[in-house]
C-alpha positions as CSV (number, residue, x, y, z in Angstrom):
1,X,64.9,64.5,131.9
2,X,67.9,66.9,131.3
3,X,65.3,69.1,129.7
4,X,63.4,69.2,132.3
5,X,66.3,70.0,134.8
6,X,67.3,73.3,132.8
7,X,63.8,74.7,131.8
8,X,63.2,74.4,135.3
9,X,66.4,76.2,136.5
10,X,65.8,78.9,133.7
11,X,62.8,79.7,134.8
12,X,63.7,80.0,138.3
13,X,66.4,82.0,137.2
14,X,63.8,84.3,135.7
15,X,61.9,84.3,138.7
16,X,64.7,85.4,140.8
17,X,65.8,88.4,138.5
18,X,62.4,89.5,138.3
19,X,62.2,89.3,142.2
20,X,65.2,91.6,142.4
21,X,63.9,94.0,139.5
22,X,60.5,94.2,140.8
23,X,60.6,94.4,144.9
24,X,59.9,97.0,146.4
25,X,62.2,99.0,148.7
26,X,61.4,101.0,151.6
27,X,60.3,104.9,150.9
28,X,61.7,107.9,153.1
29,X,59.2,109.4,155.3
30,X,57.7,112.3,153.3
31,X,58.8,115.0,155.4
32,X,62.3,113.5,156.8
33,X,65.2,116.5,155.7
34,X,68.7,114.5,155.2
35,X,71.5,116.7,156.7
36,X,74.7,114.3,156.2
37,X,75.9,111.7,153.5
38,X,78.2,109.0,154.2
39,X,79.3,107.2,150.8
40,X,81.2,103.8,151.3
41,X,82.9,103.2,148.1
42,X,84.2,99.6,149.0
43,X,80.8,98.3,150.4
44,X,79.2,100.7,146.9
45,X,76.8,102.3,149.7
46,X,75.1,105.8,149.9
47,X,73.8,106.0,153.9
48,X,71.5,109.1,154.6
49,X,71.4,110.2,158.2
50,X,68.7,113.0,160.0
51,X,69.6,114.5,163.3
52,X,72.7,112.1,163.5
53,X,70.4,109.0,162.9
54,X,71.0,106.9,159.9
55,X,67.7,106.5,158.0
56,X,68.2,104.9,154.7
57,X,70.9,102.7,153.1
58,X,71.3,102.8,149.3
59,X,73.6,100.2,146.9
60,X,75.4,102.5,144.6
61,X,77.5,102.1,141.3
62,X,80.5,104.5,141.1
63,X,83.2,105.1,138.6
64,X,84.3,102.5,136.8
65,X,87.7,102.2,138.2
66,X,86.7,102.9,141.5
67,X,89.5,101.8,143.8
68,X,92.0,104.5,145.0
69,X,91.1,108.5,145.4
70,X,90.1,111.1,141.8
71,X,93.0,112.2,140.9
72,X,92.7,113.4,137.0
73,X,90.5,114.1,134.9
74,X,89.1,110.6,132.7
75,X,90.5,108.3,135.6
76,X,86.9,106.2,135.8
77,X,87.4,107.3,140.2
78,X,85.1,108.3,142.2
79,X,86.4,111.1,144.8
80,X,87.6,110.2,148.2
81,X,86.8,113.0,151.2
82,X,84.7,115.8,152.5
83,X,82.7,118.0,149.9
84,X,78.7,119.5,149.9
85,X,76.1,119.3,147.7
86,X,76.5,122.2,145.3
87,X,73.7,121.8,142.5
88,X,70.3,120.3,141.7
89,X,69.7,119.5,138.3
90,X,66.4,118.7,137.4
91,X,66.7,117.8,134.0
92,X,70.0,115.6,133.3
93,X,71.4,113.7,130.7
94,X,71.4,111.2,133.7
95,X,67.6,111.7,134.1
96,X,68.2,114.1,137.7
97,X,71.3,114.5,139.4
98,X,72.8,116.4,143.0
99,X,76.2,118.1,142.3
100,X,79.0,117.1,144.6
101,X,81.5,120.2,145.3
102,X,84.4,118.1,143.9
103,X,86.7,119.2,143.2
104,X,88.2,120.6,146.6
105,X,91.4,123.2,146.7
106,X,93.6,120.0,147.8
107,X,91.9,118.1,144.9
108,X,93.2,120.7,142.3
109,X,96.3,120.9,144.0
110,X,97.1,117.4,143.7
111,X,96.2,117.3,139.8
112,X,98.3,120.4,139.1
113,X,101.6,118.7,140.6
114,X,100.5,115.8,138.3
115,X,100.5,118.8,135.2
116,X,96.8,116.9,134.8
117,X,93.2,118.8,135.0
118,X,91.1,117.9,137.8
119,X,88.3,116.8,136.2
120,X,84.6,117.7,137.6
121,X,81.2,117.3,137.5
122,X,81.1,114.9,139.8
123,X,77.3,113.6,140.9
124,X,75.1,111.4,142.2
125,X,72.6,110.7,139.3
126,X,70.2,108.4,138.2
127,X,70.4,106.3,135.5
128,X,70.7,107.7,131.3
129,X,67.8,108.5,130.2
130,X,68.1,106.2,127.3
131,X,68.9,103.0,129.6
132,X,66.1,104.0,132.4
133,X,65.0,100.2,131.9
134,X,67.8,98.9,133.4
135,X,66.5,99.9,137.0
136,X,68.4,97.8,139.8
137,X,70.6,96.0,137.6
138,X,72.7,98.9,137.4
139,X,74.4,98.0,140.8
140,X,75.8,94.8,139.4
141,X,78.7,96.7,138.0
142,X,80.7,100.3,138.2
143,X,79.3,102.6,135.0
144,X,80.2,105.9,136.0
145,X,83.0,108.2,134.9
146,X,83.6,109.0,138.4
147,X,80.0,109.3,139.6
148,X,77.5,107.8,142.2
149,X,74.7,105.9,140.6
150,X,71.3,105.1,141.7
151,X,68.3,104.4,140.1
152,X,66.1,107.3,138.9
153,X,63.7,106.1,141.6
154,X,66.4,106.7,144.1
155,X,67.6,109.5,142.8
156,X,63.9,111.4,142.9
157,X,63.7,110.5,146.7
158,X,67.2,112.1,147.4
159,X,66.7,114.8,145.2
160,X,63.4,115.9,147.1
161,X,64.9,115.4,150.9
162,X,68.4,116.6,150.4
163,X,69.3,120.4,150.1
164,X,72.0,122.6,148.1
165,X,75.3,123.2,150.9
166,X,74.1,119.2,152.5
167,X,77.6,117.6,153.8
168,X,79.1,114.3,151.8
169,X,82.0,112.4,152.6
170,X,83.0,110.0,150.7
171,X,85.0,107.0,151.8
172,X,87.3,104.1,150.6
């Protein structure tokens, strides 16, 4: 009987993860131009807005210490405040990424009173392109070196509606 019981609840266990793995989630409109990006670190949310309306949440993994502003360079923290999209790469060690402008003039400030290098190339990226298997299970804990992770599915659909100079703040 106790057999029973945990074949049964391994199996629905399987059935769950491959729920979660496999669902779909809803696409962006094909022609819908995101002008702002709000990132939430302590909710690990990326929220797209077009013409001041909020169109698409995301669930995100970010540094992998990711409570408290970047400071240094190597501190696993994602950046706190207002930068822009800088960059597009389509060809990334992280499969695509968008550059994020960090970091600012207070940002280098800040490390050079700490005698500490800023750090950069901060992004939000999909995931390595030898792990792309690992889809949505990525968001179960933060990976990054400072960086906002999304699946490469994600990561296409931002790419392709977000432009270079596109606003992002980043919050606690």
């Amino acid at each position: 009987m106790l057999t029973r019981i945990i074949k049964f609840v391994l199996v629905l266990i399987i059935l769950c993860l491959a729920t979660y793995y496999f669902f779909p989630e809803s696409k962006l409109p094909v022609y819908t131009a995101i002008d702002k990006i709000l990132v939430l670190k302590s909710r690990k949310q990326l929220l797209v807005y077009s013409h001041g309306k909020l169109i698409k949440t995301y669930t995100i993994s970010l540094g992998f210490c990711p409570k408290g502003k970047k400071q240094v360079e190597h501190d696993g923290k994602t950046p706190e405040g207002l930068y822009y999209i800088n960059a597009k790469n389509p060809h990334s060690v992280c499969y695509k990424n968008l550059g994020i402008s960090y970091p600012s003039k207070a940002d280098i400030l800040k490390a050079q009173q700490l005698n500490k290098p800023t750090g950069g190339d901060i992004k939000i990226h999909g995931l390595s392109n030898k792990a792309d298997f690992i889809g949505k299970f990525h968001r179960w804990y933060n990976w990054t070196d400072g960086c906002i992770g999304v699946t490469n599915n994600e990561i296409d659909e931002l790419y392709n509606h977000i432009a270079i100079g596109t606003p992002i703040e980043i919050k606690p």
